[in-house]
N, C-alpha and C positions, 0 to 999 in steps of 0.2 A: 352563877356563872352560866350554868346552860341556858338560863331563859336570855340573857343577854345573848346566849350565842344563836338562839333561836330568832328571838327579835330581827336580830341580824341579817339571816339568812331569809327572812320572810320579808324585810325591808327589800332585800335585792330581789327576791320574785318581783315584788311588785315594782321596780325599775325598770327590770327590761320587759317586765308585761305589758308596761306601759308603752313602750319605746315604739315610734311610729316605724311601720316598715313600707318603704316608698319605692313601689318596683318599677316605675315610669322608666323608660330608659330615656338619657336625655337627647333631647333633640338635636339637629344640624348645627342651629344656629344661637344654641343656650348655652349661657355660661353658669354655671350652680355656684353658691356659695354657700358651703358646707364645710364644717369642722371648722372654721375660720381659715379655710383656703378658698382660694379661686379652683374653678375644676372647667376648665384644659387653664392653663397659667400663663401658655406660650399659643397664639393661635398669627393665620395669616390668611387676613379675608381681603374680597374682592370690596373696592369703591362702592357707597350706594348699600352695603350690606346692612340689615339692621339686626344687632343683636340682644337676646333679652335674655335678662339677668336675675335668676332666681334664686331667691334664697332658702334655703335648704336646712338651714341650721336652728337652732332655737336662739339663735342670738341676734340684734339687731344690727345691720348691715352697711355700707354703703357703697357707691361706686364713684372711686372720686380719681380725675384725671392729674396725674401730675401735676401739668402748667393748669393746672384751671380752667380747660377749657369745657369741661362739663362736671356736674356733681351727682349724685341720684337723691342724697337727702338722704333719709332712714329709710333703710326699707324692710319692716320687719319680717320675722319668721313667717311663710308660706306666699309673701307680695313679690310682684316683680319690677324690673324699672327696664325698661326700652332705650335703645338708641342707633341710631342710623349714622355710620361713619362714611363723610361724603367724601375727607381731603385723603389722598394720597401720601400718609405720613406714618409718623410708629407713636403709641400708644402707649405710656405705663401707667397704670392702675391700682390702685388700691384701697383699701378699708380707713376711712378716716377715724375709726372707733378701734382700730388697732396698727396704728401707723408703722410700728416698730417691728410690724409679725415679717420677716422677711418672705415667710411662707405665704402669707394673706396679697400676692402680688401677682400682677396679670402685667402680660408683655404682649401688644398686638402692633401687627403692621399690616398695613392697607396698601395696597397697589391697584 
C-alpha cells in the first residue's frame, strides 16, 4: 500500500513538472484556445480587422464559422490560423471537434 501511494505521488510530481507554463500575455488582436474554450468568447472588432487564433491547449483545434463561411481545419496544439473579417455582420464560432461544448464558443461582431 505505501509504494502504491508513493508511485502515486511521484506520478503527480512529474505531471505538473511537466506541465508547460506560458507567460506570454496575449495579444490585442488573439483569440487563445485553451481548455477547450475560446478566451475572450464575446469580442467586437472594427471591419478589415484580422484576427489570430492560437491554440493553447494540448488538444487539437478548430475554428469553424457557423454558416460556413470559413473553417481553420485542425489546428494543433502550439499552430495558429488567421483571419481578416471584412463584412459588417456577427460571427459564431466554434470547435468542430467539440461541437456540443457550449463553453467552446466564440460570439464576434463586426462594424
Amino acid at each position: 500500500m505505501k509504494t502504491l501511494l508513493l508511485f502515486f505521488l511521484f506520478s503527480l510530481l512529474i505531471v505538473f513538472a511537466c506541465k508547460k507554463k506560458d507567460n506570454t500575455p496575449q495579444g490585442e488582436n488573439e483569440v487563445w484556445l485553451l481548455y477547450k474554450r475560446f478566451n475572450p468568447t464575446v469580442l467586437n472588432i472594427k471591419r478589415g480587422t484580422t484576427l489570430t487564433f492560437i491554440n493553447k491547449d494540448n488538444a487539437n483545434h478548430t475554428v469553424t464559422e457557423s454558416n460556413k463561411k470559413f473553417s481553420s481545419g485542425k489546428i494543433q496544439s502550439g499552430n495558429k490560423y488567421e483571419f481578416t473579417f471584412n463584412d459588417s455582420t456577427s460571427y459564431s464560432i466554434y470547435c468542430s471537434y467539440h461541437p456540443d461544448n457550449l463553453q467552446e464558443q466564440l460570439y464576434i461582431t463586426v462594424k
